[in-house]
C-alpha positions in Angstrom: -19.8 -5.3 -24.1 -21.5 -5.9 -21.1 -23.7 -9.1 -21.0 -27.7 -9.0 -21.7 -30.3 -10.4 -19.6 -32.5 -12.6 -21.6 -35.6 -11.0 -23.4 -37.4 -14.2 -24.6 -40.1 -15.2 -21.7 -38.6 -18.5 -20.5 -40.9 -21.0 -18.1 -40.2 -20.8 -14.9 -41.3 -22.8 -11.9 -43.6 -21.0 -9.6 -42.6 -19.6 -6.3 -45.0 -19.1 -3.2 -43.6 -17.5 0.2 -44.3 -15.5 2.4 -42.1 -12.7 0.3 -41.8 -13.8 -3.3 -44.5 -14.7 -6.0 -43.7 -16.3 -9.2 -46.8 -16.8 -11.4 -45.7 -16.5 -15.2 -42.8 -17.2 -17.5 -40.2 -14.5 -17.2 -39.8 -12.0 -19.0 -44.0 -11.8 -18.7 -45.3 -12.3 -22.6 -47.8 -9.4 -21.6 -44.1 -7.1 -21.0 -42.4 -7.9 -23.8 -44.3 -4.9 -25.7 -43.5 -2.2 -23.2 -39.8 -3.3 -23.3 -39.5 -3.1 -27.0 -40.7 0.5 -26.3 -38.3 1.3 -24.1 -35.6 0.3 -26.7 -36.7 1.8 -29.3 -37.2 5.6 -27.3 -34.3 5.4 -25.0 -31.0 4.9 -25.1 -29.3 1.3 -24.7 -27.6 2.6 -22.0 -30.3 2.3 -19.9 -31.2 -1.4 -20.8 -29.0 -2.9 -18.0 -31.2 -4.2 -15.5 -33.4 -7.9 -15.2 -36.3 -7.8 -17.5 -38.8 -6.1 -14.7 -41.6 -3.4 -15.4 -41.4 -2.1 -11.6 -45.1 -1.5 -11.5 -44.6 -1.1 -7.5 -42.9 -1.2 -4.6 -43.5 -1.9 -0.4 -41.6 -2.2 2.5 -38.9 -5.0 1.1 -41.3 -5.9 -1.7 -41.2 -5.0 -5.4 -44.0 -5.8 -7.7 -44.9 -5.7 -11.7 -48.6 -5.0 -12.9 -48.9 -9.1 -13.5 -49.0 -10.3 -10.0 -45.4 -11.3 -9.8 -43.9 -10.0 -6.6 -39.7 -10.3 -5.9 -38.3 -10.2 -2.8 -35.9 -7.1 -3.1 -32.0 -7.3 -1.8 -31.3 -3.8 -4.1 -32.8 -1.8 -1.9 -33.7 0.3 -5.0 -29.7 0.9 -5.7 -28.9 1.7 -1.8 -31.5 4.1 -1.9 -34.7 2.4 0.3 -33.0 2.0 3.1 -36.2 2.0 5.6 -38.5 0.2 3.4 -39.9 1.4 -0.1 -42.7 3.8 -0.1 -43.0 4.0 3.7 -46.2 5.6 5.0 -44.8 9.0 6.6 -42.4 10.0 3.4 -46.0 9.6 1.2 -47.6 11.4 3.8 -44.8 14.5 4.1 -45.0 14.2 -0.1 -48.6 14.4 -0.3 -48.6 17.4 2.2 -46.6 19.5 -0.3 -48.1 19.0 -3.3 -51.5 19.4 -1.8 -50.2 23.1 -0.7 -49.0 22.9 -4.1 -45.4 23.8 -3.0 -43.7 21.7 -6.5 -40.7 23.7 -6.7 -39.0 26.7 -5.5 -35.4 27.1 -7.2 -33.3 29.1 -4.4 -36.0 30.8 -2.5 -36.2 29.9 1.3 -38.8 27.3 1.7 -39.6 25.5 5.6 -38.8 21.5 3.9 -35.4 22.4 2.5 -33.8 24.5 5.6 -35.3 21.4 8.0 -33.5 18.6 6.0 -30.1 21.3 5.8 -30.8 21.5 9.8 -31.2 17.7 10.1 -28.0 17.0 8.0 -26.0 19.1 9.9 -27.2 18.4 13.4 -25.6 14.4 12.1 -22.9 15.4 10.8 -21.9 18.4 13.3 -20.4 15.8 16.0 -18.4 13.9 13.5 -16.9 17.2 11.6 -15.4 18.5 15.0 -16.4 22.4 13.5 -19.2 24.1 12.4 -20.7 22.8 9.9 -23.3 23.5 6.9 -24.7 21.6 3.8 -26.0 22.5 0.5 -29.2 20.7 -0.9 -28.8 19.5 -4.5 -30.6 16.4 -6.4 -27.9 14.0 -7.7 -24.6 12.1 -6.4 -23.1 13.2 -8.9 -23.8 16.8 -8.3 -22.1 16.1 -4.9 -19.2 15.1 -6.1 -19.1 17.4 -8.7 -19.1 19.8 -6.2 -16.9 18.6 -3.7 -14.6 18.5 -6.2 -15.7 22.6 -6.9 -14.9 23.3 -3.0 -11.6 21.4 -2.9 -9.8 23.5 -5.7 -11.4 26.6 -4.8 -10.0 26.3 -1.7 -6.7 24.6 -2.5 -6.2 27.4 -5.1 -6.5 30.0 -2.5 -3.5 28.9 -0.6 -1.6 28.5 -3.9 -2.4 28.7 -7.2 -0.4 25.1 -8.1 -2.7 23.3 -5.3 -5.1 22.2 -7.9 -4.6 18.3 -7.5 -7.5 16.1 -6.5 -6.7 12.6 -5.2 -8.8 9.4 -5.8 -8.6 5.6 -6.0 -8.6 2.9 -8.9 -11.8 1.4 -9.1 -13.7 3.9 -7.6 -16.8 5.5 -8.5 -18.1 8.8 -8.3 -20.7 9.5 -10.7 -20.7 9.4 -14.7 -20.6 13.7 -15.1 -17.1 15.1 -16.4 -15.3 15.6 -13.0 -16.8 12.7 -11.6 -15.9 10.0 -14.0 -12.2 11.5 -13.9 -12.2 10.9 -10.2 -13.3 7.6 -10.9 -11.2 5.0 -10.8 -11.8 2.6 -14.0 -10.2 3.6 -16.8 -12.5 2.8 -19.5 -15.0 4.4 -18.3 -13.4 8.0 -19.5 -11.8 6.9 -22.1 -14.7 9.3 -24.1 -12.7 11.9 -22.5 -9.9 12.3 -24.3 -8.6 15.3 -22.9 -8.1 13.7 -19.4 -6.8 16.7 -16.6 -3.2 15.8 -15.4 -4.2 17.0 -11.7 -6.9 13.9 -11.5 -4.6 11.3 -10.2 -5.8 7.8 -8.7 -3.9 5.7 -6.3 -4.2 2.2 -5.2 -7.6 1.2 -2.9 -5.9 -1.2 -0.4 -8.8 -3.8 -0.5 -7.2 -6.6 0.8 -8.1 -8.8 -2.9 -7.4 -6.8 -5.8 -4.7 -4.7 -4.1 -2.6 -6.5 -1.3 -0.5 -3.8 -0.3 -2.5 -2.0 2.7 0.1 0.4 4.1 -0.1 3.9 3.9 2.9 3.9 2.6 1.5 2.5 -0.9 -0.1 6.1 -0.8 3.0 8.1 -0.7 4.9 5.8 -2.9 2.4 6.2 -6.1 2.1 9.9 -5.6 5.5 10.3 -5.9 5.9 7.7 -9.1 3.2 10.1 -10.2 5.3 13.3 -10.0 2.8 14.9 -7.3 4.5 16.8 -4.3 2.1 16.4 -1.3 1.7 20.2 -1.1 0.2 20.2 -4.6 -2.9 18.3 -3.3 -6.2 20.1 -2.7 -8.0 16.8 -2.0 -8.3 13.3 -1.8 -11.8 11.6 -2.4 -12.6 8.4 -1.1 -15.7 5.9 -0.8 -16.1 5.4 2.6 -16.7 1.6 1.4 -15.9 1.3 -2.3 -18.9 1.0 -4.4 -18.1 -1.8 -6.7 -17.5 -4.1 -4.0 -18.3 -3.3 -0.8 -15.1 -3.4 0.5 -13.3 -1.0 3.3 -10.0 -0.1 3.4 -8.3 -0.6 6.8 -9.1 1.4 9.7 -5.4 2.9 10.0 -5.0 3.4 6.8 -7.6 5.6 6.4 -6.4 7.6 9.8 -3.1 8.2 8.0 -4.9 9.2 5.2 -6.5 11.3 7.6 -3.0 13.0 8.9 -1.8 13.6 5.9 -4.6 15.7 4.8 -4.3 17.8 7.7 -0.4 18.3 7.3 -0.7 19.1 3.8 -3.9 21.1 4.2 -5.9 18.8 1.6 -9.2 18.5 2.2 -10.5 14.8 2.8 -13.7 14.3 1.0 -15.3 11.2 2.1 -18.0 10.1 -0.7 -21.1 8.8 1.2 -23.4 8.7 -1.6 -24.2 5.1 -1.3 -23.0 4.1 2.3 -24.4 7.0 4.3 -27.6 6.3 6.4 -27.2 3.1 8.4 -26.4 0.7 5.6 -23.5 -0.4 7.4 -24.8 -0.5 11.1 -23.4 3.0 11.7 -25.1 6.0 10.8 -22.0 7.1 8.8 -19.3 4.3 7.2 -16.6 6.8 7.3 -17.6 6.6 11.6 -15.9 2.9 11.1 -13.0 4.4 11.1 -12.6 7.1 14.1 -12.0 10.1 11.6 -13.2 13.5 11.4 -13.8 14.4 7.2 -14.1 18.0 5.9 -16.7 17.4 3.6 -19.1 14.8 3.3 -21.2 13.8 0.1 -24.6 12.4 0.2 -27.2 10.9 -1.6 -29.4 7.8 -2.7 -30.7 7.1 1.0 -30.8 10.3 2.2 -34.2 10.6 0.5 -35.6 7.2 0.5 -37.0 7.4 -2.8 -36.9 11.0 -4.4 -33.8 13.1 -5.9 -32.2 14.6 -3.2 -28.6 14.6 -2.6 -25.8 17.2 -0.7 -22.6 18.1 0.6 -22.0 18.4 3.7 -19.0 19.9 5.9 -16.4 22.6 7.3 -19.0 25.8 7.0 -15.5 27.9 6.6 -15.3 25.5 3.1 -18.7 25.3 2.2 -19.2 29.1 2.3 -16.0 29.7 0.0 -18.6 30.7 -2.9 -20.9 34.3 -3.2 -24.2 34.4 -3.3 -25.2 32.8 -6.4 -22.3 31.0 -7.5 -23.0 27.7 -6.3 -26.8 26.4 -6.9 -29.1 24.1 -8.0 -32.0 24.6 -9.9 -34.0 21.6 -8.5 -31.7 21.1 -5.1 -34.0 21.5 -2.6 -37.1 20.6 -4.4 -40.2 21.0 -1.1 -41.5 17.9 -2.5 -38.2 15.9 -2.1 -36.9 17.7 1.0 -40.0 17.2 3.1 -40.3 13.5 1.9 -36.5 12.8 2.9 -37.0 14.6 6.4 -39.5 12.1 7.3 -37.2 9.9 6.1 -34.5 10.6 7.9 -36.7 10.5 11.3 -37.9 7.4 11.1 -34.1 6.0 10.3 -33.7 7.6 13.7 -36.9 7.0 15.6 -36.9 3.4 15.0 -33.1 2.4 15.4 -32.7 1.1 12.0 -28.8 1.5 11.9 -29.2 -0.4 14.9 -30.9 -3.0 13.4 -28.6 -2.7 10.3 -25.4 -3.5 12.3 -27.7 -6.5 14.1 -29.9 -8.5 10.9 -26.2 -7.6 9.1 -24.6 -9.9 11.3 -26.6 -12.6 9.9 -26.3 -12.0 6.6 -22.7 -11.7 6.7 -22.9 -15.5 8.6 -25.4 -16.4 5.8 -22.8 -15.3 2.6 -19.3 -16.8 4.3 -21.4 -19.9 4.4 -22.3 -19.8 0.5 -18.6 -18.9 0.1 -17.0 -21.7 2.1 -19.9 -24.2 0.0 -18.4 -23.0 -3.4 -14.7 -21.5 -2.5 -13.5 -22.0 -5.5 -15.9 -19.8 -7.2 -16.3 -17.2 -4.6 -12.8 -15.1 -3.8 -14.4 -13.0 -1.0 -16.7 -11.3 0.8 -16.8 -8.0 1.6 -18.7 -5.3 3.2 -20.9 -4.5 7.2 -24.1 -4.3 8.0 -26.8 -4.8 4.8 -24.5 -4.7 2.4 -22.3 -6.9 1.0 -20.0 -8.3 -1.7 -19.9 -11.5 -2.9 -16.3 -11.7 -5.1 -16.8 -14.0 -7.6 -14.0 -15.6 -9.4 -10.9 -17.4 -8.4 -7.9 -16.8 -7.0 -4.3 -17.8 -8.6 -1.8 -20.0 -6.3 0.3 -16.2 -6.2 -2.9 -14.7 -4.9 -3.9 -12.9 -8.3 -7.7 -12.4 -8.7 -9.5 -13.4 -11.5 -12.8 -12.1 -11.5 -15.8 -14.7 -13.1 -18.1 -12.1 -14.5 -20.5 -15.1 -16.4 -20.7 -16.7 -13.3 -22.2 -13.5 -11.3 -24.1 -12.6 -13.8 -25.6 -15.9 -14.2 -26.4 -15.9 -10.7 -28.4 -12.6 -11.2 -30.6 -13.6 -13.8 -31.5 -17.0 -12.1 -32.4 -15.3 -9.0 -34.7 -13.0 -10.6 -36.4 -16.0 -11.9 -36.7 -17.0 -8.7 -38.4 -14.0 -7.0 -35.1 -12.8 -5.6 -34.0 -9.3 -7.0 -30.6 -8.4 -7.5 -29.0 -5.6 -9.9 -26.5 -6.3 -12.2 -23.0 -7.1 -11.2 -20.6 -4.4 -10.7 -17.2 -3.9 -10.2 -13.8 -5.2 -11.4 -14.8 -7.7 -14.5 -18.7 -7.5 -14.0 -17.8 -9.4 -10.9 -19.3 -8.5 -7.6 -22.8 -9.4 -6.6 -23.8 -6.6 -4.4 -26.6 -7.3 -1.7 -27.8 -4.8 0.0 -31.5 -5.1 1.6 -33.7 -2.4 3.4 -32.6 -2.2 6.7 -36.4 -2.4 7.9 -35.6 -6.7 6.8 -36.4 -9.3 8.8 -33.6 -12.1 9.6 -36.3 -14.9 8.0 -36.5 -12.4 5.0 -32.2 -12.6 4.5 -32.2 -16.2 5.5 -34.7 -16.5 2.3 -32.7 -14.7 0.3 -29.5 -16.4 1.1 -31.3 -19.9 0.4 -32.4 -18.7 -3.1 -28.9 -17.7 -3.5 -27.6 -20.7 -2.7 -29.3 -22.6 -4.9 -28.7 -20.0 -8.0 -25.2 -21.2 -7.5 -25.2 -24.9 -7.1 -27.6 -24.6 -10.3 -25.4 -23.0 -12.3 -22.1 -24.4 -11.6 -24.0 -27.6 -12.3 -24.7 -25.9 -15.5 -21.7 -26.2 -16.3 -21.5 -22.8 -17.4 -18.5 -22.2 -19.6 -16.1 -20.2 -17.3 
């Protein structure tokens, strides 16, 4: 069971900068009525995050309706990567509901071939062929189909070529084919009826799995019982979700070759890393490969549901006329929003200034580490956004992840004006930090001081770990 952030409004000492403002205990009393509403109509599952009614949200700012404003290092979840509700997405919003273009299933509309035109004008130079993309609404749609186009096409080379290759501990969505592309085991054990030809392979991280040769790749496969020619795909976060970490560069260029040799497509899942999080306008571009499909999401759209895949036009146009669609994908309202989106990303060099203010933030986090080393394992991740390990490591260089710790990190900053989501990744573990990209260096150099103290006041705790 995963931990609960308290519901009883504590006191809290007042905060005053320039970026965060702490007025009342937390959770607000005037709240408390709202969130006992939420619990009692929704599911639980949903009741995962600090105690926040997100009343509004600006540039790195997020506010609730009782003055209390936190500075934000979420970023949503990866998804407001040039600044919450900038001025030209509600602008290019506005404009199509006031022409009152809401929705327009599969029917051609002017927003959704500019943002298909867009994505594949920055993808085209990375995909070495022509290349297309199909407008849906969720990351999980994208993987879903991804995984659609890589047995379709496996299947008609050979019937057997049906396997789809993925990574422990990664993530790819909570729908049926993504969760058994997903790489944590409990998280399908609802399931039951698990498909043989999802297999996962070690993710050569460096912390939890110290073996980094490609070799490790062949090896498992052939433990599992899968001949290489079997494989339609392999699926692989171009950074791995639940904690920010990146394989290494040659690795993932022998994945590379052996995808081409076996004719496998190599799906490299985006979703979260796309967009200049991690000072490049695609993570996969860290490491000088060419992908045949790419799936995106979150930041694409700054704000509203908008996701795709992306790739080989000779793959993506494997299906008829009507076979593969969305019935919101390409909503006018979403797809003209995440075009203006996507032009001021490029118009004012945000990836740019991703790789840059990341720099510092990377300085600011090894420092936190090297204060508290035996409490932080590593860090991980480029650009604006990063993972801080926490946990231990054995003398024989075994992990163990300190979940309570993280977590009690998390719920202190938020008392502080500083908001974070809830840890993720192997044990609850990983504190993710991952800003807009429009943040100023005195912004993350606040953020890494209310950090800071979050964890020299809880290790003073003495916090039973």
């Amino acid at each position: 069971m995963a931990p609960q952030f308290c519901t009883t409004p504590v006191p809290v000492p007042p905060v005053h900068t320039g970026y965060r403002h702490i007025a009342t205990p937390l959770p607000v009393p005037e709240s408390l009525a709202l969130l006992e509403e939420m619990r009692a109509c929704e599911p639980r599952s949903v009741d995962c995050q600090p105690p926040l009614v997100w009343h509004g949200a600006q540039g790195v700012q997020v506010y609730d309706p009782y003055g209390n404003i936190w500075l934000d290092f979420t970023s949503g979840v990866l998804v407001t990567n040039i600044g919450h509700c900038q001025p030209e997405m509600v602008q290019a919003a506005r404009a199509e509901l006031d022409a009152h273009r809401f929705f327009s299933y599969c029917f051609a509309t002017e927003p959704r071939i500019r943002l298909a035109r867009r994505l594949v004008d920055m993808l085209q130079p990375h995909i070495g062929t022509a290349c297309k993309a199909f407008i849906m609404s969720t990351g999980s749609e994208a993987t879903e189909n991804a995984l659609k186009l890589a047995r379709a096409h496996g299947r008609s080379l050979h019937p057997e070529k049906n396997v789809i290759v993925s990574f422990d501990r990664a993530f790819h969505g909570r729908t049926l084919g993504a969760q058994q592309m997903g790489g944590y085991p409990a998280a399908k054990s609802w399931i039951g009826n698990l498909d043989p030809a999802f297999v996962q392979v070690p993710f050569p991280d460096g912390l939890h799995c110290t073996d980094t040769s490609f070799n490790l790749f062949s090896r498992r496969l052939a433990q599992l019982g899968i001949a290489p020619q079997r494989v339609a795909g392999v699926i692989m976060e171009s950074y791995q979700g639940g904690g920010a970490s990146f394989a290494p560069e040659e690795y993932v260029r022998e994945l590379r070759s052996f995808c081409s040799r076996h004719e496998a497509l190599l799906i490299m899942d985006e979703v979260q890393s796309g967009f200049g999080r991690t000072g490049r306008l695609f993570a996969f571009e860290h490491y000088g490969i060419a992908p045949d499909l790419v799936c995106l999401g979150k930041a694409v759209s700054g704000g509203l549901p908008v996701s795709a895949v992306a790739g080989r036009a000779d793959v993506l146009d494997m299906h008829a006329p009507g076979s593969m669609t969305s019935t919101h994908g390409g909503n006018p309202v979403a797809c003209a929003s995440a075009a203006a989106n996507l032009e001021v990303l490029l118009r004012d060099g945000l990836t740019e200034a991703a790789a840059a203010t990341g720099h510092i933030l990377r300085q600011g986090l090894e420092g936190l580490r090297q204060r508290h080393a035996g409490h932080i394992m590593a860090i991980h991740g480029r650009g604006m956004v990063q993972g801080i390990h926490v946990g231990r490591t054995e003398p024989d260089g075994t992990p163990c992840p300190d979940g309570a710790l993280a977590f009690d990190v998390t719920e202190r900053a938020f008392r502080k004006g500083l908001l974070l989501f809830a840890p993720v990744g192997t044990g609850g573990a990983t504190i993710k930090i991952c800003p807009p990209l429009i943040m100023q260096p005195d912004a993350v150099l606040e953020g890494i001081d209310v950090l800071t103290q979050c964890f020299d006041e809880a290790l003073s705790a003495g916090t039973d770990r």
